[in-house]
Every structure is written in structure tokens, then in C-alpha cells.
N, CA and C atoms as a LAMMPS dump frame, in Angstrom:
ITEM: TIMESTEP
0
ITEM: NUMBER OF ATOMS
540
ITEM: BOX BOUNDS ff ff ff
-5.0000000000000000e+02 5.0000000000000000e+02
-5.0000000000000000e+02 5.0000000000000000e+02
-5.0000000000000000e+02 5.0000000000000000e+02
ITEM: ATOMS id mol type element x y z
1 1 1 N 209.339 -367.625 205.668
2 1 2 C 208.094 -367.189 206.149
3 1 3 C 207.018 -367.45 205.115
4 2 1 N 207.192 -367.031 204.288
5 2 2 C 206.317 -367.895 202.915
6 2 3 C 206.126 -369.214 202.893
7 3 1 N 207.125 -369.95 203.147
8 3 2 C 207.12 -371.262 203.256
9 3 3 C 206.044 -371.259 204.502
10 4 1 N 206.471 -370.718 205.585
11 4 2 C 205.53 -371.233 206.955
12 4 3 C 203.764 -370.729 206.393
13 5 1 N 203.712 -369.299 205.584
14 5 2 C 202.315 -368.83 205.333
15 5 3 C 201.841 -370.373 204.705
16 6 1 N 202.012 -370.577 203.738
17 6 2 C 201.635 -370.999 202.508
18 6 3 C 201.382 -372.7 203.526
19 7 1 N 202.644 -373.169 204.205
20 7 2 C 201.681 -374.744 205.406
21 7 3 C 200.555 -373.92 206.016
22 8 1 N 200.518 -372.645 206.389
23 8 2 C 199.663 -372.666 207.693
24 8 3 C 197.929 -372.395 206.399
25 9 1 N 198.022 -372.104 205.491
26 9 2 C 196.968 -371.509 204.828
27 9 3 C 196.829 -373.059 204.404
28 10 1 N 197.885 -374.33 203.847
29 10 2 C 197.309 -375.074 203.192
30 10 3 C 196.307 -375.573 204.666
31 11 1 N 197.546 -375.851 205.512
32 11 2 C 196.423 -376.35 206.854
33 11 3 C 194.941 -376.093 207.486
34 12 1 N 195.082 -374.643 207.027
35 12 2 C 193.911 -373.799 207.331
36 12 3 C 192.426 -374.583 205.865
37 13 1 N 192.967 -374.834 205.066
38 13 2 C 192.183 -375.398 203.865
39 13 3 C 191.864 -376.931 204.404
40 14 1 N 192.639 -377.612 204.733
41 14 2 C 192.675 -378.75 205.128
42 14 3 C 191.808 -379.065 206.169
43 15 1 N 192.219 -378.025 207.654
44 15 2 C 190.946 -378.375 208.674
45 15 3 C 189.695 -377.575 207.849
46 16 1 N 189.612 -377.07 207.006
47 16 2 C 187.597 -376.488 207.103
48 16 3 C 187.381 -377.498 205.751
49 17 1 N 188.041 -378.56 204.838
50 17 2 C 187.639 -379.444 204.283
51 17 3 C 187.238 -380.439 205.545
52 18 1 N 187.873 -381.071 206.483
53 18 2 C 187.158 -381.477 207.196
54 18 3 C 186.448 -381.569 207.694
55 19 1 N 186.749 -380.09 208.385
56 19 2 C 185.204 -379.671 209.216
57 19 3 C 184.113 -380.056 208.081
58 20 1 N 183.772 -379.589 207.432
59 20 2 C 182.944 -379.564 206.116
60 20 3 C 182.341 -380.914 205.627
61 21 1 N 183.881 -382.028 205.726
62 21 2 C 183.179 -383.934 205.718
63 21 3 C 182.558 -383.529 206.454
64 22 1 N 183.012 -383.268 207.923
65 22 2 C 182.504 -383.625 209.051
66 22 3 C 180.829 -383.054 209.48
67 23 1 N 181.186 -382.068 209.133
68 23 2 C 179.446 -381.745 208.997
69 23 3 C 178.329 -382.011 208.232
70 24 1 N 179.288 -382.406 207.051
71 24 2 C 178.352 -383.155 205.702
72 24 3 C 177.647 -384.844 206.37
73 25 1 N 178.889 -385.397 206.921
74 25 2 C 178.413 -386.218 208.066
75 25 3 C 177.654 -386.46 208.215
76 26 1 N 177.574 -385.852 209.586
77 26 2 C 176.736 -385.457 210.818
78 26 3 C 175.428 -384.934 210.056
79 27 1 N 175.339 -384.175 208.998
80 27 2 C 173.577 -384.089 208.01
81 27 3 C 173.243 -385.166 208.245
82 28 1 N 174.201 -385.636 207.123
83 28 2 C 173.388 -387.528 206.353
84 28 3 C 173.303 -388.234 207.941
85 29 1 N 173.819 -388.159 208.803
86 29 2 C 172.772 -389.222 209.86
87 29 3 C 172.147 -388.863 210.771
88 30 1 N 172.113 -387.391 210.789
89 30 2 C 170.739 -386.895 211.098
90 30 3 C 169.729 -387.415 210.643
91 31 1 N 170.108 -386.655 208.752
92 31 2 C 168.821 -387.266 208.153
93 31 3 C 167.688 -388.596 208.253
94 32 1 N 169.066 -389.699 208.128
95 32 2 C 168.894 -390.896 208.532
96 32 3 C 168.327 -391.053 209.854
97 33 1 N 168.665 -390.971 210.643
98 33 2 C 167.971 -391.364 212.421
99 33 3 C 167.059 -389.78 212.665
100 34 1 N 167.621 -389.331 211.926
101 34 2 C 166.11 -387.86 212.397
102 34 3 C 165.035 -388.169 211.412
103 35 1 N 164.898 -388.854 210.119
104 35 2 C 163.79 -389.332 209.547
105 35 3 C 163.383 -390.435 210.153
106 36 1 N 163.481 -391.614 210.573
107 36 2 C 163.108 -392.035 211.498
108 36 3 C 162.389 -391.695 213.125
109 37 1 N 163.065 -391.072 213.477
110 37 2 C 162.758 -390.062 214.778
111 37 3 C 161.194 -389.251 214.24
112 38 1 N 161.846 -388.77 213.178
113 38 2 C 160.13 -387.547 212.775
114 38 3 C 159.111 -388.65 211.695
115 39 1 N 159.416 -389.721 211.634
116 39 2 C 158.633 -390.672 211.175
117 39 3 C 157.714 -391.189 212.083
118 40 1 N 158.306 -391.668 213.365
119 40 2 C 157.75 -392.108 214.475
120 40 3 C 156.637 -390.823 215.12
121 41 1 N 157.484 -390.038 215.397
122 41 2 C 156.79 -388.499 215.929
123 41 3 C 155.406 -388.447 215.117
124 42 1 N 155.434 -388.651 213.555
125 42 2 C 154.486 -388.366 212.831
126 42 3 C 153.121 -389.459 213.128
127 43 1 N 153.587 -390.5 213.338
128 43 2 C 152.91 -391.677 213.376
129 43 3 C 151.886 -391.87 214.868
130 44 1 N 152.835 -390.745 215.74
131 44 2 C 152.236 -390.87 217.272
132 44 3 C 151.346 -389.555 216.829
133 45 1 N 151.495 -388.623 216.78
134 45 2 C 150.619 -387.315 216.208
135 45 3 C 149.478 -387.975 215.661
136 46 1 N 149.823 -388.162 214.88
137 46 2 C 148.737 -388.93 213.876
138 46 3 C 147.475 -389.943 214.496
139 47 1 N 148.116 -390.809 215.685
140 47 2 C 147.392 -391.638 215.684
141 47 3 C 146.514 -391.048 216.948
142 48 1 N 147.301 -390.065 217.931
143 48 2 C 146.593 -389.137 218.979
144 48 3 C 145.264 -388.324 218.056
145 49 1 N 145.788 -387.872 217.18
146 49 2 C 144.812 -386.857 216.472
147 49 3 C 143.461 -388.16 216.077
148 50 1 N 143.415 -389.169 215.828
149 50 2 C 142.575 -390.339 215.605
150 50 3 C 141.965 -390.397 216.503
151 51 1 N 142.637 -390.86 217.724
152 51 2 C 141.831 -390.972 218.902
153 51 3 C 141.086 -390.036 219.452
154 52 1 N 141.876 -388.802 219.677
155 52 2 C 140.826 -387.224 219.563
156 52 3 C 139.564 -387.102 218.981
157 53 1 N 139.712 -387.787 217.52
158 53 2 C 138.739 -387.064 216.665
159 53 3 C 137.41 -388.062 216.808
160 54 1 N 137.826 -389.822 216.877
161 54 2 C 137.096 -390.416 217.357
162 54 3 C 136.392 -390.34 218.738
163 55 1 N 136.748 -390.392 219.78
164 55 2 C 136.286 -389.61 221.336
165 55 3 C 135.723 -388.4 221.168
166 56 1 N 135.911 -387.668 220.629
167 56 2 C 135.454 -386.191 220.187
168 56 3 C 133.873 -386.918 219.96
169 57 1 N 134.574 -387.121 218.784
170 57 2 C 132.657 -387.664 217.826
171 57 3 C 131.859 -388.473 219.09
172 58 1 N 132.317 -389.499 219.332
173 58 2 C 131.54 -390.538 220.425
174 58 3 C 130.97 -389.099 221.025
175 59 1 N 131.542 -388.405 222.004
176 59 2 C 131.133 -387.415 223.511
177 59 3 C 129.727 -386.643 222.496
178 60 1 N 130.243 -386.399 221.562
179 60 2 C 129.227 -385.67 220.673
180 60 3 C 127.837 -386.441 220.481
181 61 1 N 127.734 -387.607 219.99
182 61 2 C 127.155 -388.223 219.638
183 61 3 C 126.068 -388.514 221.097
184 62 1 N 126.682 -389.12 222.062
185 62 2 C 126.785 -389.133 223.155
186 62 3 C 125.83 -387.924 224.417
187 63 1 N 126.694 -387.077 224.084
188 63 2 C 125.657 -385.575 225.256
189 63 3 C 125.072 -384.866 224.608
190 64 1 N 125.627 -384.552 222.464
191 64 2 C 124.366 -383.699 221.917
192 64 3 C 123.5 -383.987 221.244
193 65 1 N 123.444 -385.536 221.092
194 65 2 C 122.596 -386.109 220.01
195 65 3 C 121.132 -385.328 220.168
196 66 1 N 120.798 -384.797 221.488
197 66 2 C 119.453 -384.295 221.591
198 66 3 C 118.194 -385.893 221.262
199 67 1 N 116.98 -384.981 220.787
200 67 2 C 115.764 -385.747 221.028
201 67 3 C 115.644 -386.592 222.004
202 68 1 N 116.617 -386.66 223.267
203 68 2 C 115.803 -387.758 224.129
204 68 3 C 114.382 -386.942 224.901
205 69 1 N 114.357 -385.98 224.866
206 69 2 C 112.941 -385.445 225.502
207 69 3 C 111.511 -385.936 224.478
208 70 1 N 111.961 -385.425 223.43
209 70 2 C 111.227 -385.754 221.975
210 70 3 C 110.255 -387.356 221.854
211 71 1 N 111.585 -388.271 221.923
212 71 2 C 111.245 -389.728 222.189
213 71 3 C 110.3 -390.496 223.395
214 72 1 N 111.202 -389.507 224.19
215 72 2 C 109.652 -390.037 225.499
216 72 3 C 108.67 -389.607 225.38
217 73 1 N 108.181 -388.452 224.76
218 73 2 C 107.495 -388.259 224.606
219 73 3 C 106.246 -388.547 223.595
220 74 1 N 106.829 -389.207 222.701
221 74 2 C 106.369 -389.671 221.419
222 74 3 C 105.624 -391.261 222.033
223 75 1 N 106.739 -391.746 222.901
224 75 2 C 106.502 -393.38 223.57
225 75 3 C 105.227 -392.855 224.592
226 76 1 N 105.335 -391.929 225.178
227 76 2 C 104.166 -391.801 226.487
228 76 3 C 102.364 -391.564 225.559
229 77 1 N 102.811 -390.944 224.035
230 77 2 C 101.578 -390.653 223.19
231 77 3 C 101.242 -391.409 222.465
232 78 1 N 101.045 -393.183 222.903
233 78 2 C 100.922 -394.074 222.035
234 78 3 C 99.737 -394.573 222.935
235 79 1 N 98.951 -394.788 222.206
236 79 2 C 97.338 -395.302 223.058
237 79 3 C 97.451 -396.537 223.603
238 80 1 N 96.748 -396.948 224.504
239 80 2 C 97.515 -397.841 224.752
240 80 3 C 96.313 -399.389 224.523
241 81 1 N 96.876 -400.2 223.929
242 81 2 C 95.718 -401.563 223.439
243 81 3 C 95.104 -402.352 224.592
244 82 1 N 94.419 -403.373 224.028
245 82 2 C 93.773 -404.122 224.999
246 82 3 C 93.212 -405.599 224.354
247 83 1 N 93.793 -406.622 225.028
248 83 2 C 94.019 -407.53 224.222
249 83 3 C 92.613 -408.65 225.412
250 84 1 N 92.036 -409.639 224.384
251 84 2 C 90.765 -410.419 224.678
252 84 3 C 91.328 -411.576 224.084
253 85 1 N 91.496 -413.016 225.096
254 85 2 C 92.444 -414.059 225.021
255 85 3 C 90.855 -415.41 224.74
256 86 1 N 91.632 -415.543 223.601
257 86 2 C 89.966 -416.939 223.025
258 86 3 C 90.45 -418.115 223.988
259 87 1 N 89.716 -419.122 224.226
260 87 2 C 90.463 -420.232 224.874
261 87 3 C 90.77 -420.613 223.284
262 88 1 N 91.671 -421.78 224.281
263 88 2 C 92.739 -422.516 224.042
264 88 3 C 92.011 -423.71 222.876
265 89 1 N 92.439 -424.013 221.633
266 89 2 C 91.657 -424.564 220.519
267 89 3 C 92.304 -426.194 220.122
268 90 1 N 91.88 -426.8 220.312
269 90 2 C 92.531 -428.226 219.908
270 90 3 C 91.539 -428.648 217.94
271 91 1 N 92.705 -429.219 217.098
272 91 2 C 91.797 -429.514 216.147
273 91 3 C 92.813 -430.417 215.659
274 92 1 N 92.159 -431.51 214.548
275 92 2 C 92.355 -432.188 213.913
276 92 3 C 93.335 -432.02 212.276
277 93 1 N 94.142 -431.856 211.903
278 93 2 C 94.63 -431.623 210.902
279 93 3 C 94.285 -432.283 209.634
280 94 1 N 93.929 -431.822 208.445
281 94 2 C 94.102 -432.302 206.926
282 94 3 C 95.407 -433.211 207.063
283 95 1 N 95.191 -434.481 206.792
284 95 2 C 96.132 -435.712 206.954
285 95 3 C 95.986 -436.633 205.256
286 96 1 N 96.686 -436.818 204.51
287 96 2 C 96.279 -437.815 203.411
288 96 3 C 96.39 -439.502 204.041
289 97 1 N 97.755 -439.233 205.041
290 97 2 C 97.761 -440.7 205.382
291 97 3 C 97.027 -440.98 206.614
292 98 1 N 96.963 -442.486 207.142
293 98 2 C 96.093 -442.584 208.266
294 98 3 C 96.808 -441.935 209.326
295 99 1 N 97.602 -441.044 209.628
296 99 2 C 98.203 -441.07 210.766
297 99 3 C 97.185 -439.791 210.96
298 100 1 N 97.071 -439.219 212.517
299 100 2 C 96.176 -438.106 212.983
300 100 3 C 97.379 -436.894 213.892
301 101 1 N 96.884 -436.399 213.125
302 101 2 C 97.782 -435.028 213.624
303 101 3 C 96.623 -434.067 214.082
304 102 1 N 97.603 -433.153 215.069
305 102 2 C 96.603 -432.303 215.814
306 102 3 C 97.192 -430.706 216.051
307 103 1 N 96.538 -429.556 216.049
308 103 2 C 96.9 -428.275 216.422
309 103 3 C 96.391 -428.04 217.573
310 104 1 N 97.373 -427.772 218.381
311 104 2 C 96.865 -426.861 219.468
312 104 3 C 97.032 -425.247 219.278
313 105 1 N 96.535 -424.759 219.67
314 105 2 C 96.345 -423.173 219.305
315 105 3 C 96.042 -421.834 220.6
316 106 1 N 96.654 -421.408 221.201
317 106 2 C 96.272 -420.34 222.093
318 106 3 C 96.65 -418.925 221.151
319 107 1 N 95.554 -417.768 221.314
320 107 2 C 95.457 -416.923 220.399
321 107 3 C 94.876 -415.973 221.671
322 108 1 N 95.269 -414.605 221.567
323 108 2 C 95.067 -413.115 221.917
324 108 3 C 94.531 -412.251 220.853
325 109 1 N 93.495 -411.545 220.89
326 109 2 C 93.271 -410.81 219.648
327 109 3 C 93.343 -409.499 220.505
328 110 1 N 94.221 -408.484 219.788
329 110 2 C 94.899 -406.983 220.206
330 110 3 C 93.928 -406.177 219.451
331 111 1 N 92.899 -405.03 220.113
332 111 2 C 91.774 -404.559 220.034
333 111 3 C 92.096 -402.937 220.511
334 112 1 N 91.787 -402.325 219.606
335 112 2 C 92.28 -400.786 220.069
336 112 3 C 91.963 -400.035 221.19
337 113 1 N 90.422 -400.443 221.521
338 113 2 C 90 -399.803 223.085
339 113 3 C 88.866 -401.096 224.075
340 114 1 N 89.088 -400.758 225.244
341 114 2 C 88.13 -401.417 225.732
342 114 3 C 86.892 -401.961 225.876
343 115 1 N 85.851 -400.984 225.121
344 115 2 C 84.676 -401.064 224.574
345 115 3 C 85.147 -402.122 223.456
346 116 1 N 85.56 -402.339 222.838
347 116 2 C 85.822 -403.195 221.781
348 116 3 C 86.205 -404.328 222.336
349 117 1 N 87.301 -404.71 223.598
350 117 2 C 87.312 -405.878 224.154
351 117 3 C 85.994 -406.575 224.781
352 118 1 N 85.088 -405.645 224.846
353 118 2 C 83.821 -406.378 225.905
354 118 3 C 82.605 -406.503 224.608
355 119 1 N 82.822 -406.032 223.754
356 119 2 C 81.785 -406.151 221.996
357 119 3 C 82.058 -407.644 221.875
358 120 1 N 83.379 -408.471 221.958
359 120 2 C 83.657 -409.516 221.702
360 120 3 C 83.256 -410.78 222.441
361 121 1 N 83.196 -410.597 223.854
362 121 2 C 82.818 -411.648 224.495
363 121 3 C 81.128 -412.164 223.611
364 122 1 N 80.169 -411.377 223.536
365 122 2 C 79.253 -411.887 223.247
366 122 3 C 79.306 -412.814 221.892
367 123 1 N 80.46 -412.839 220.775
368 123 2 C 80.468 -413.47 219.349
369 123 3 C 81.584 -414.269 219.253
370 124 1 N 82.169 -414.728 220.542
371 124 2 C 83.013 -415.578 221.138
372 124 3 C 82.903 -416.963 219.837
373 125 1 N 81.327 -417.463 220.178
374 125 2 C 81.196 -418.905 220.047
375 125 3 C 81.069 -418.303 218.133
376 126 1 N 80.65 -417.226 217.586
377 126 2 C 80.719 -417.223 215.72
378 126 3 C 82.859 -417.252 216.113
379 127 1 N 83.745 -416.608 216.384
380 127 2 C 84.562 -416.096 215.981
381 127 3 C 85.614 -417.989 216.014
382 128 1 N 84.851 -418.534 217.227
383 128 2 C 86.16 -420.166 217.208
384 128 3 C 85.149 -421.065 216.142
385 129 1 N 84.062 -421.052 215.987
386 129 2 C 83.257 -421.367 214.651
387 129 3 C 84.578 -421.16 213.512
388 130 1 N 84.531 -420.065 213.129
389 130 2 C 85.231 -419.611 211.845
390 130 3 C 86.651 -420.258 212.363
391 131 1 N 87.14 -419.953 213.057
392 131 2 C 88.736 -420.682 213.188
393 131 3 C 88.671 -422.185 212.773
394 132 1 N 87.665 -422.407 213.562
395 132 2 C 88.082 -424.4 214.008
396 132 3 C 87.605 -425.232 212.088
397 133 1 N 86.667 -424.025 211.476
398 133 2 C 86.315 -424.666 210.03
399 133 3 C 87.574 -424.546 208.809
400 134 1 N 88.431 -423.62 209.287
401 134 2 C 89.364 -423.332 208.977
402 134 3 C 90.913 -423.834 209.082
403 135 1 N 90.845 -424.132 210.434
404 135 2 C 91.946 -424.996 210.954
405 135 3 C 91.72 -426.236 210.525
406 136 1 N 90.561 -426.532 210.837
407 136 2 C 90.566 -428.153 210.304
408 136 3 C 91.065 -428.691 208.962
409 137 1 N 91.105 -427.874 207.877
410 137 2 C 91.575 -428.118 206.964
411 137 3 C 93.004 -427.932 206.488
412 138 1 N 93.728 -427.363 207.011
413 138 2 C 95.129 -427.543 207.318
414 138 3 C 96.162 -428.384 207.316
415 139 1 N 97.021 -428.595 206.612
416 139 2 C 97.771 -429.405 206.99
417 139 3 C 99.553 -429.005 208.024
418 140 1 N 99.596 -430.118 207.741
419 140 2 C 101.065 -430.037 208.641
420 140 3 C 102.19 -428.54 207.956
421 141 1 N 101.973 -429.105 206.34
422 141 2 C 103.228 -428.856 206.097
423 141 3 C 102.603 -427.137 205.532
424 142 1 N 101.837 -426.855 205.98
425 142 2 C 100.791 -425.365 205.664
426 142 3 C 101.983 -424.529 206.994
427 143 1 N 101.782 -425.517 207.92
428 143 2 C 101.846 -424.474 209.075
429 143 3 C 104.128 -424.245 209.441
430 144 1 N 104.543 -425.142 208.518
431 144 2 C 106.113 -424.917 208.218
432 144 3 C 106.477 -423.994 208.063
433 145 1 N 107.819 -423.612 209.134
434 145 2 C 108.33 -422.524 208.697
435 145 3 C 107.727 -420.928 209.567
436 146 1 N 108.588 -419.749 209.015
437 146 2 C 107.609 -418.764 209.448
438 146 3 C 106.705 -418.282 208.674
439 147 1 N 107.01 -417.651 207.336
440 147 2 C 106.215 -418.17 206.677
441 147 3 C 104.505 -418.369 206.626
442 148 1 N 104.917 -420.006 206.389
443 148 2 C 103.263 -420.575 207.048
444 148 3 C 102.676 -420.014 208.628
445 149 1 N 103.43 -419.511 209.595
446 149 2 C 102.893 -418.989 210.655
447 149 3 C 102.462 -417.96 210.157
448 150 1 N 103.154 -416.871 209.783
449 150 2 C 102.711 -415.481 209.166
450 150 3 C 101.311 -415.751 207.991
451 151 1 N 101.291 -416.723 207.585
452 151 2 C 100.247 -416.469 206.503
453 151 3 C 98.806 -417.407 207.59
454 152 1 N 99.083 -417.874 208.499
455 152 2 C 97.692 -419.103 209.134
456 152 3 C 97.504 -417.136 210.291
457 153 1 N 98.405 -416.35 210.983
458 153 2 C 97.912 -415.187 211.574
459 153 3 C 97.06 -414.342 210.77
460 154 1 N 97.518 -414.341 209.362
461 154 2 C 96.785 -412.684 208.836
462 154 3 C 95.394 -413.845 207.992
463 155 1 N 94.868 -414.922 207.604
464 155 2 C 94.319 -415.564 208.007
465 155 3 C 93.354 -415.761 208.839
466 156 1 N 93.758 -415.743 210.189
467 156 2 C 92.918 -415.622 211.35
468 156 3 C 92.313 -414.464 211.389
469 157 1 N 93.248 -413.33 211.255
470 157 2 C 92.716 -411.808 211.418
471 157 3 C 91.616 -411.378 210.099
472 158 1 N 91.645 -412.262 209.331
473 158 2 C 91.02 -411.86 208.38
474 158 3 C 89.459 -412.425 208.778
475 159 1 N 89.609 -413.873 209.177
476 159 2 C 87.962 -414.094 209.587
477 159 3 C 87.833 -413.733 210.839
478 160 1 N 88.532 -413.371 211.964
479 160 2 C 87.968 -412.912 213.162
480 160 3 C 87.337 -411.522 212.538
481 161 1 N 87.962 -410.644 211.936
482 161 2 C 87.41 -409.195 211.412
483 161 3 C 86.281 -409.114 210.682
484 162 1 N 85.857 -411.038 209.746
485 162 2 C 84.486 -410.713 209.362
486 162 3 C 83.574 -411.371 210.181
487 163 1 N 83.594 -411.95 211.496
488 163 2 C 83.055 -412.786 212.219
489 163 3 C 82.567 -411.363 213.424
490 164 1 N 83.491 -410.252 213.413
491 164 2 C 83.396 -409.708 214.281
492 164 3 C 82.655 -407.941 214.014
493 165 1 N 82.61 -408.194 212.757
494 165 2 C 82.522 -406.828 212.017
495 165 3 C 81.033 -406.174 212.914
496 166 1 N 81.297 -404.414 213.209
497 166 2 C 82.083 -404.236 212.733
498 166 3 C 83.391 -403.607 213.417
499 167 1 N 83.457 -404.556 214.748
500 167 2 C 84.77 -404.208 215.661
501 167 3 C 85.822 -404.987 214.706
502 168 1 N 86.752 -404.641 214.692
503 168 2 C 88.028 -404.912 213.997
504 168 3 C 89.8 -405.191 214.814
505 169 1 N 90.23 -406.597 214.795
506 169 2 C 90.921 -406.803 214.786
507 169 3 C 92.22 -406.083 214.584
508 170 1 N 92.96 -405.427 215.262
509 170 2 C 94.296 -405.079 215.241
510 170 3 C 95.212 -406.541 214.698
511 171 1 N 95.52 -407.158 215.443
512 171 2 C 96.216 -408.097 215.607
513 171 3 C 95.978 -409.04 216.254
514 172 1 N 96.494 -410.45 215.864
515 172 2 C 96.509 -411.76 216.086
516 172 3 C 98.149 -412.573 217.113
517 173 1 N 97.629 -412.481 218.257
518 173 2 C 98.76 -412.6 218.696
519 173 3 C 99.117 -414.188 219.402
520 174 1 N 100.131 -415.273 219.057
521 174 2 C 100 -416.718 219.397
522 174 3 C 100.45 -416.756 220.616
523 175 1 N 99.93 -417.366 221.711
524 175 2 C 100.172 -417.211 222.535
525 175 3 C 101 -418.9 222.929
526 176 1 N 100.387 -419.932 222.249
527 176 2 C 100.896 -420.912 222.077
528 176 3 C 100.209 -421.469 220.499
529 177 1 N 101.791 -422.291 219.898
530 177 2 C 101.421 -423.359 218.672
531 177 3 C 102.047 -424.384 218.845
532 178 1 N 100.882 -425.665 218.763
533 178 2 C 101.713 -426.412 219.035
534 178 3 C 101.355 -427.626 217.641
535 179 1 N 102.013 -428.276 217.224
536 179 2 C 101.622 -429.423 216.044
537 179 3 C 101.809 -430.608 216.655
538 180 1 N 101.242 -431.842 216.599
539 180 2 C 101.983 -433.179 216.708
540 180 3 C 101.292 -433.794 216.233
């Protein structure tokens, strides 16, 4: 009977060392395919919580940005201009060689109120005076580029404003340029 205790106790040692691999096991590939598993899990969490937080912001951005009342209103309180169109100007260009070059020119001058558009008709013939003495001396490579456009406009605005004084020029607006 000792003999039988002493198999049944070693046996008894024997299955819970197993059990024991066996569960030691079954950890390690948990670990293994359950770190994977909660790797993935983490990666989908993660990338939901992204999309959340981005969509979140957009809807925000979106329905509370506010000031659209503000803005129209700011656009409806802007005075509104009034623009007086010179005819249409043909001139001769500054040339060194014999060849003849020519500007064509259509111009709008932008005038803050109406009374000021109808001041102008009468100084019509001083205001293309001052252009055409001006243009004429010009050359091709003046008017290159933007640049040379931007500097032949503020230019213009500068002698229409003393041709016109003392109504004043807002702006110089081209309506056509043409070179050849």
C-alpha cells in the first residue's frame, strides 16, 4: 500500500507538472496571438478615435464657426463706387529702331460717389492730354511684365488725380492693353 501511495502521489506530481507545461503553454501563445489580437484592437481604436476627433473638429468648424451674420453684414456696409470709362486711347510708342509700335489702352477710373463721376466729364479732354504726353514716351519694354503694368496704373492715377484735382481718383482700372 505504500508502494501503491507513493505511484499514486508520484502520479499526482506528474499530472499537475503537466497541467502546469500545459498552462505555461497556453500563456506564451496567448501572449503571442493575444498581442497581436490587442495590437490590431489598438490600432482600430486608435484610428476610430482619429476619425472622431477629426469629424468632430470639421462639424465644429463647420455649424459653430459663427460670424456668418457679422460678415454679411460688414459686405452689405461697403459704399458702393462708381466708375467713368475714358475712351479708348491709341498712341505711338518710344521706339529707338525704325520699327513703330503702338498702345492701345481702354481705362475706367473708380470714383467714390456719383457727383464725382459727373465733375469728370467736363476735364475729359485735360485728363487724355496728360495720358497721351505720357504714353507717348513709353516704351515696349516699360510696359513688360506685371510689374511694368502696376507701375504705367499708379502712374496714370497719379496724373489723372492732378489733372482732376480736386476730385480724386480711387483707382485705375484696364479695361483693355494692348501692345504691337
Amino acid at each position: 500500500m505504500a508502494k501503491n501511495a507513493t505511484a499514486e502521489a508520484d502520479a499526482t506530481d506528474d499530472e499537475a507538472e503537466f497541467k502546469a507545461d500545459a498552462q505555461s503553454d497556453a500563456d506564451a501563445g496567448e501572449e503571442e496571438g493575444g498581442g497581436k489580437k490587442s495590437k490590431l484592437k489598438l490600432i482600430i481604436i486608435g484610428a476610430a478615435a482619429l476619425v472622431l476627433l477629426l469629424g468632430g473638429g470639421g462639424a465644429y468648424f463647420l455649424f459653430f464657426s459663427g460670424g456668418g451674420e457679422e460678415e454679411t453684414s460688414a459686405v452689405a456696409e461697403v459704399p458702393p463706387t462708381f466708375f467713368y470709362d475714358l475712351p479708348t486711347m491709341t498712341v505711338n510708342l518710344s521706339s529707338d529702331a525704325g520699327s513703330e509700335q503702338f498702345l492701345k489702352l481702354s481705362v475706367s477710373l473708380e470714383v467714390a460717389d456719383e457727383t464725382m463721376a459727373a465733375s469728370i466729364e467736363p476735364r475729359v479732354a485735360k485728363v487724355m492730354d496728360a495720358f497721351q504726353v505720357y504714353l507717348r514716351e513709353l516704351r515696349r519694354s516699360d510696359l513688360e511684365g506685371s510689374a511694368g503694368i502696376y507701375r504705367l496704373k499708379e502712374e496714370l492715377r497719379r496724373r489723372v488725380n492732378l489733372a482732376l484735382y480736386p476730385v480724386q481718383v480711387e483707382s485705375i482700372l484696364f479695361k483693355e492693353v494692348l501692345v504691337q
